[in-house]
Residue, then its C-alpha position, 0 to 999 in steps of 0.5 A: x632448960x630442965x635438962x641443963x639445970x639437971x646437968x649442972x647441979x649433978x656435976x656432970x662431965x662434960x661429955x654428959x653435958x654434949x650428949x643432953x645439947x645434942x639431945x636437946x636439938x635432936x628433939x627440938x628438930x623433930x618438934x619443929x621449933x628450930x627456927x636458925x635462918x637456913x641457906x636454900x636453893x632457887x631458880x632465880x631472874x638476874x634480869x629482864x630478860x627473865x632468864x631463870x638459873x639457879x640461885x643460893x640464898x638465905x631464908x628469914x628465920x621461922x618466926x613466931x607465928x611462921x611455918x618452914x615449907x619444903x617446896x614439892x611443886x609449884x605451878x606455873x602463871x602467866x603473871x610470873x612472865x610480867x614479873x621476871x621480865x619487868x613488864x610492870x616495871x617494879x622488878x628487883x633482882x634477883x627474884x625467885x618466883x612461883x606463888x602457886x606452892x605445895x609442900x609438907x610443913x617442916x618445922x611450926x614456930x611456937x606460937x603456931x595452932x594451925x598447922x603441926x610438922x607434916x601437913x600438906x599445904x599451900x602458898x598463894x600470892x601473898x604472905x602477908x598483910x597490915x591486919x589492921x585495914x577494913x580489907x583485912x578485918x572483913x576477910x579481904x587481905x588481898x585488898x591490904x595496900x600493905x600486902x606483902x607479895x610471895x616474890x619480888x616483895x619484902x617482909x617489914x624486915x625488909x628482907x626479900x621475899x622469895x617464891x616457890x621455885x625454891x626448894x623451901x619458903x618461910x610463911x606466916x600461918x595465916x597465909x597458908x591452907x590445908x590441902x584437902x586430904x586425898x588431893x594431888x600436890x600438882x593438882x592442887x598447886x594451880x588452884x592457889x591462884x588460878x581456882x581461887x581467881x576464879x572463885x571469889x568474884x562468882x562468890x563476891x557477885x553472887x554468880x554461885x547459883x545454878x542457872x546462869x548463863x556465862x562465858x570465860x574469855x581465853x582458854x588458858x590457866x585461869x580460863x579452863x578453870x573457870x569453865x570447870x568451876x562454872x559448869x560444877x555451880x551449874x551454870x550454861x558455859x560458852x567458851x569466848x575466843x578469837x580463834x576456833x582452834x580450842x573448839x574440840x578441847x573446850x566442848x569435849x574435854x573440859x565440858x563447855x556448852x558452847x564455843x564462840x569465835x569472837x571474829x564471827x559477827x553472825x554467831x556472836x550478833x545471836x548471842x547478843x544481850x544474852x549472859x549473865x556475866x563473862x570472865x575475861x581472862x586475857x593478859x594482852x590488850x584487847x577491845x571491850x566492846x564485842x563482849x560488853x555487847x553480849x551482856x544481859x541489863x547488869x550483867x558483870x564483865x569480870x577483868x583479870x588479866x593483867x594488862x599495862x595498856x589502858x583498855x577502851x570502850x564507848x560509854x554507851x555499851x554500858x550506860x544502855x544496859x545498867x552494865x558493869x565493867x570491874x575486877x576481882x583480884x585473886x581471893x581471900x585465904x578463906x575463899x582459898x579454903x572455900x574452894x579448894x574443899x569445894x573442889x574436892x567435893x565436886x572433884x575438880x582438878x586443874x589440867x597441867x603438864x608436870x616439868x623440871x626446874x631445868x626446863x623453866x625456861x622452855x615453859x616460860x617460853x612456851x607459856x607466854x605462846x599459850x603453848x601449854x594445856x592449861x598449867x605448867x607445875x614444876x615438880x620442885x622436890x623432884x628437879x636437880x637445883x644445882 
């Protein structure tokens, strides 16, 4: 405003006046307070048959209280299977997904304080919420029944959100974290859901404390994290599976102190009433009842896998041990930041396999087979979009 009042009352030529505009922009870009819509590219879902190519759209403008994320990676969950194949059946198309994003900050809107134009950070499952509710006034935005999911969603402008295998995302600031300094951006990507799905129920039902005995059910994404973040609170770690082919992964690379084959009446009769709590990561229908019997009075079953088929049990296996069967859906952008610090400190990192936006289709393929140890990152700022 300055600059074009100084303009005009000197009577400058109009050329003077295009050199100051353009000066003007310039600047403004370098601030990161431009916040025009910009036209990006994704890899989208046309359909349910989950197919992903790529994609042109036009981005929200950079509000506010907005940040402009160029995208370097994303990571890869099963829950974006369900979503771009409609499993949930509440799929709108075409949808880009990806909700586990790492990128570098590149324009803020004025009124933001967290962040300033290139920072490293982070995108999760959500980006936005009522801020009004009980859940969102004690730190528990996730619970928000307003809650505004990172895809497959629509911001109260009712324009469609749209995830991370895109080359950028607009995002409020209170649903965006730092990446810890020194911290990988593929190794991080996982930990925006997969770590932090795993983090606030162990925080929330007190399992944070060293000497418990617990178990993670399914050694995929979630579940290798959970053995990890498990073994560095300090806990006896026994990995649960229906199948003994993860036996060697589970004990020599990732550090469990016990592998158990859920199909083994013998060994799984001696671990009877014996954990503290178990973690069930499996995303397909399974039965309850082998697990709610190796629980301790008031041990915890944790259920995070998302299943559309209704799960049973018999009263009883929980009625005689004071026993709980609940749920925990990711975190909080708070237990984000809890733990993404709480990695760095005990040097976590998730175990992945780095892919091109090309090959996405493989993964989606080879992650629904549990063809994968344990995370596929896409390496977005690397692939060819077009």
């Amino acid at each position: 405003k300055i600059i074009f009042q100084t303009v005009s009352s000197s009577s400058s030529s109009s050329s003077q006046i295009r050199f100051f505009f353009f000066l003007f922009v310039f600047i403004s870009r370098k601030m990161g307070t431009i916040k025009a819509e910009k036209t990006v590219t994704g890899w989208a879902a046309r359909d349910s048959s989950g197919v992903l190519s790529p994609y042109t759209y036009t981005l929200r403008e950079t509000g506010p209280e907005d940040v402009y994320i160029k995208v370097t990676c994303c990571g890869v969950c099963h829950t974006d299977i369900h979503q771009v194949k409609n499993d949930l059946g509440m799929s709108n198309y075409p949808m880009v997904p990806g909700h586990e994003v790492v990128g570098e900050v590149m324009e803020v809107g004025s009124e933001v304080t967290k962040f300033k134009v290139g920072d490293i950070v982070g995108a999760g499952c959500i980006v936005g919420s009522c801020q009004q509710c009980k859940p969102c006034k004690s730190e528990n935005e996730q619970y928000c029944n307003k809650k505004i999911w990172s895809y497959n969603d629509v911001y109260t402008d009712q324009k469609p959100t749209q995830g991370g295998f895109a080359e950028a995302m607009v995002v409020d600031q209170r649903f965006v974290v730092h990446i810890p300094e020194g911290m990988g951006a593929e190794q991080a990507a996982p930990l925006l859901c997969a770590g932090v799905t795993i983090y606030s129920p162990l925080k929330h039902f007190g399992l944070m404390q060293s000497g418990l005995k617990g178990a993670i059910l399914g050694l995929g994404g979630v579940g290798h994290m959970g053995v990890k973040l498990a073994k560095a609170m300090g806990h006896h770690v026994t990995v649960l599976s229906s199948s003994d082919k993860k036996r060697e992964e589970a004990l020599a690379h990732l550090g469990a102190d016990d592998y158990l084959v859920s199909s083994d009446s013998a060994k799984m009769q001696e671990q009877f009433d014996s954990f503290d709590y178990i973690i069930d990561t499996i995303p397909v229908f399974h039965p309850l009842e082998p697990y709610l019997s190796l629980l301790k009075l008031d041990g915890k079953l944790i259920l995070m896998g998302v299943i559309n088929t209704p799960l049973q049990f018999v009263s009883p296996m929980v009625m005689l041990g004071r026993k709980c069967i609940t749920g925990s859906f990711i975190g909080s952008i708070k237990e984000t930041e809890e733990m993404l610090e709480f990695c760095k400190e005990k040097k976590l990192s998730s175990t992945i396999e780095t892919v091109k936006l090309d090959y996405i289709n493989t993964a989606l393929e080879r992650l629904e087979k549990n063809d994968v140890r344990y995370r596929f990152v896409v390496d977005v700022v690397g692939s060819k979009l077009t």
